[in-house]
N, C-alpha and C positions, 0 to 999 in steps of 0.2 A: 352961732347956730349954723350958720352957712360951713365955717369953717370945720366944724364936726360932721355934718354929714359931709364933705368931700374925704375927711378923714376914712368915715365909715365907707365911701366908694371907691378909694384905693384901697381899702383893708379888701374888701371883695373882690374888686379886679384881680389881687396878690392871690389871693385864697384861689381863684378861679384859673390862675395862668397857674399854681402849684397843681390843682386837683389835674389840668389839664395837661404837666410835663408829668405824675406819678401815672396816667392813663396811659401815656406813650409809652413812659419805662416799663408799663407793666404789659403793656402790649408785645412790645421789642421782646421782652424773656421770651412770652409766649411764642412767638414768631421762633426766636432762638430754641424756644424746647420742640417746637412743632419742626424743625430743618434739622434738629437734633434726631427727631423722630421720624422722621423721614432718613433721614441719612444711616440709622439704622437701621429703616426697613432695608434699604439699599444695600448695606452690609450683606443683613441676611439675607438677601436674595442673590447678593453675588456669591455668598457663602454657601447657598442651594446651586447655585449652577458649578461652584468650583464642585458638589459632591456630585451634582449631576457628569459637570465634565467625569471627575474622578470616577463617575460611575462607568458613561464612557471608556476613560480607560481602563479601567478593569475588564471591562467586553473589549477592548484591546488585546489587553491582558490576556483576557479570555481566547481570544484570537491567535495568541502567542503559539497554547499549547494545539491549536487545531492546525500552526501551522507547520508544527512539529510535527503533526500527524499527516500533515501532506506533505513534510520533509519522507518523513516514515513511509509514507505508501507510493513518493517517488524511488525510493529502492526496489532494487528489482524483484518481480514477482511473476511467475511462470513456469515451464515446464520444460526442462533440459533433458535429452538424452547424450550420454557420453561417456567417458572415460572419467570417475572421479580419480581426484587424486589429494594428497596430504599436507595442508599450509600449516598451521595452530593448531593447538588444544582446541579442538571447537572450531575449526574452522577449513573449507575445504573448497577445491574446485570442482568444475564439471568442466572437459574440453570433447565440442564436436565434432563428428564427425568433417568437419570443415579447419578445422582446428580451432577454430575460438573457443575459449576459454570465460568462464564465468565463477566468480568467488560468490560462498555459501556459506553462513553459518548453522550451527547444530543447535538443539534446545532440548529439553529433557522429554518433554513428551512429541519429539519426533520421531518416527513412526524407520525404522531400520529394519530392510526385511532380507535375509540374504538366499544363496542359490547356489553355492558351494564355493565362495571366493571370499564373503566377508563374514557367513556360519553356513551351518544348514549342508543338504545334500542336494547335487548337482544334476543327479537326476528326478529328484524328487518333483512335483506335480505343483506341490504348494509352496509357496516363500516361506521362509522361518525365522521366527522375531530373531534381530540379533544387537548385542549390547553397543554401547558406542566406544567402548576398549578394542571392541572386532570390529567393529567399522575403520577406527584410527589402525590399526594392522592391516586393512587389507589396503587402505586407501593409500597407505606406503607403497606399497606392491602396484597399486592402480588397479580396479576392474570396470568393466562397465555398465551402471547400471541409469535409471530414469531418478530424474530429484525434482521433486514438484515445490516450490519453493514460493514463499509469502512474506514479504518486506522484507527478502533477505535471507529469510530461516526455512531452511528445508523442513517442510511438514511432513515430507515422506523420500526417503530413500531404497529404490525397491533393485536389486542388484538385477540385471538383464540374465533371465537365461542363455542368452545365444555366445555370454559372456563366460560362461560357466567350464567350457571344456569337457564334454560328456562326450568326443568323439563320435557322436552319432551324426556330425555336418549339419548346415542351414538348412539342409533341402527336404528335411521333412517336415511338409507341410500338416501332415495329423499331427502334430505336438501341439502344445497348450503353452500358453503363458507371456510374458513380458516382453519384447524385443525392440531393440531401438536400432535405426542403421539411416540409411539413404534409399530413400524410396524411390523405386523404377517403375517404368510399365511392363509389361509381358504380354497382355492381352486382356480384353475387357471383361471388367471383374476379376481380373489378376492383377497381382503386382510384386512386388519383390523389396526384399529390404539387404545393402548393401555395405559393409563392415569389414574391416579389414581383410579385404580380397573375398571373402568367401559372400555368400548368396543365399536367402531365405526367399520361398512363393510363399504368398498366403491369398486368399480370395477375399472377397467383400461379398454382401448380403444388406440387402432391401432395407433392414433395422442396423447396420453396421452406422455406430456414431461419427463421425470425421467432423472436427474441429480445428479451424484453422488459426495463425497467426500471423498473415501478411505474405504468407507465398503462395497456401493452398489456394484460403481466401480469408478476405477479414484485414485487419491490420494486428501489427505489431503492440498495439493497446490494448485489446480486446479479445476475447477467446470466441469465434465467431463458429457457427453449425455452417459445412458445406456440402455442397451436393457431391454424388459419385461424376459429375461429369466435370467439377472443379479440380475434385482429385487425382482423373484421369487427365487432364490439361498440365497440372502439374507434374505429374508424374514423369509426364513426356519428356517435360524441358530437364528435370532432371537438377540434383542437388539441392533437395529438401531433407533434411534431417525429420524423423517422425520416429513415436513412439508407441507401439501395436501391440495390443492385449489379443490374443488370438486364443480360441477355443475350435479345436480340433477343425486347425487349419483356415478356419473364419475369422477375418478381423472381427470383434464386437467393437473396436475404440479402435480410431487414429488422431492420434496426437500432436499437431504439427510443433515441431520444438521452437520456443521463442528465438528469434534471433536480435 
């Protein structure tokens, strides 16, 4: 009897150390499924942050082309008066009255206006659209006109009258229209634009625009409004390139040319 039930208390204790290693083993999985399941939370959240990164760099990416466009708007952009002249199909200089030199290109709805050198009639009042087959002809020959230009591409090329050859001389101050030279003084609220040897006066008025770009005033950056007493400061010292819309002898615009 004794020896039966020790029987029956090793059969239990076995039964108990078995029930008590399949609890561990089944523990252990669990543990194993649960670090499994963590470990792909883990995936997947490094797999959001690689999209997040990737997201990132797409707004890199993105950044790419913006800085294409500050490549793009570090091209020159401004307002030359001068002598164009003929590099490319599409492509062309402006040199100032200084002599520097600045390359331009053409684009189809750039604005070509001529004054009897690149179409058009040289006495005439108004500018006359002209194609860019007579732009590339006269810019062989050289004339001189204003090129107002944006990253590069001249949005408007307006041929100088004073460029024109009309034999009528700089000095008359009643004519009308576009003229680019080297601005002088002459006396207050006069001034003078100066071009190969010869001499134009025109006057200023209270509503006369003047725009500078780092000579009148302002800088080289920026298209800055100045006063008639900055204009006349500059004037003085002399060798500023500008470009003058005049109506019957009145600047309404002075344009200081970028340099």
């Amino acid at each position: 009897m004794l020896r039966t039930h020790r029987r029956k208390s090793v059969l239990a204790a076995a039964a108990l150390v078995a029930a008590t290693m399949l609890l561990t083993a089944c523990q252990g999985e669990d543990t194993e499924d649960g670090g499994k399941s963590t470990g792909a939370t883990a995936s997947d959240s490094a797999a959001k942050g690689k999209s997040d990164d990737g997201g990132s760099g797409t707004g890199t990416g993105g950044k790419s082309p913006s800085g294409s466009k500050g490549s793009k708007s570090g091209m020159v952009s401004g307002k030359w008066a001068g002598t164009v002249a003929y590099l490319a199909p599409g492509k062309y200089t402006i040199t100032d009255a200084n002599g520097a030199e600045q390359a331009f290109f053409t684009a189809e709805d750039t604005d070509i206006e001529g004054a009897g050198k690149i179409c058009g009639d040289a006495d005439g009042q108004a500018a006359t659209p002209c194609t860019e087959e007579e732009l590339e002809a006269a810019a062989k020959q050289g004339f001189g006109a204003t090129v107002d230009v944006k990253d590069g591409v001249a949005v408007s090329i307006i041929e100088d009258h004073t460029d024109s050859g009309n034999g009528n001389g700089m000095g008359e101050g009643e004519r009308s229209g576009l003229f680019s030279g080297t601005l002088g003084y002459m006396a207050p609220g006069k001034y003078s634009l100066s071009r190969d040897g010869n001499e134009r006066a025109f006057f200023t008025a209270t509503d006369t625009v003047i725009n500078g770009a780092g000579w009148i005033c302002g800088d080289a950056q920026t298209v800055t409004p100045c006063t008639e007493e900055d204009l006349e400061a500059a004037a003085r010292k002399g060798s500023v390139a500008v470009a003058v819309q005049v109506e019957d002898g009145v600047a309404v615009t002075i344009d200081e040319e970028h340099n």
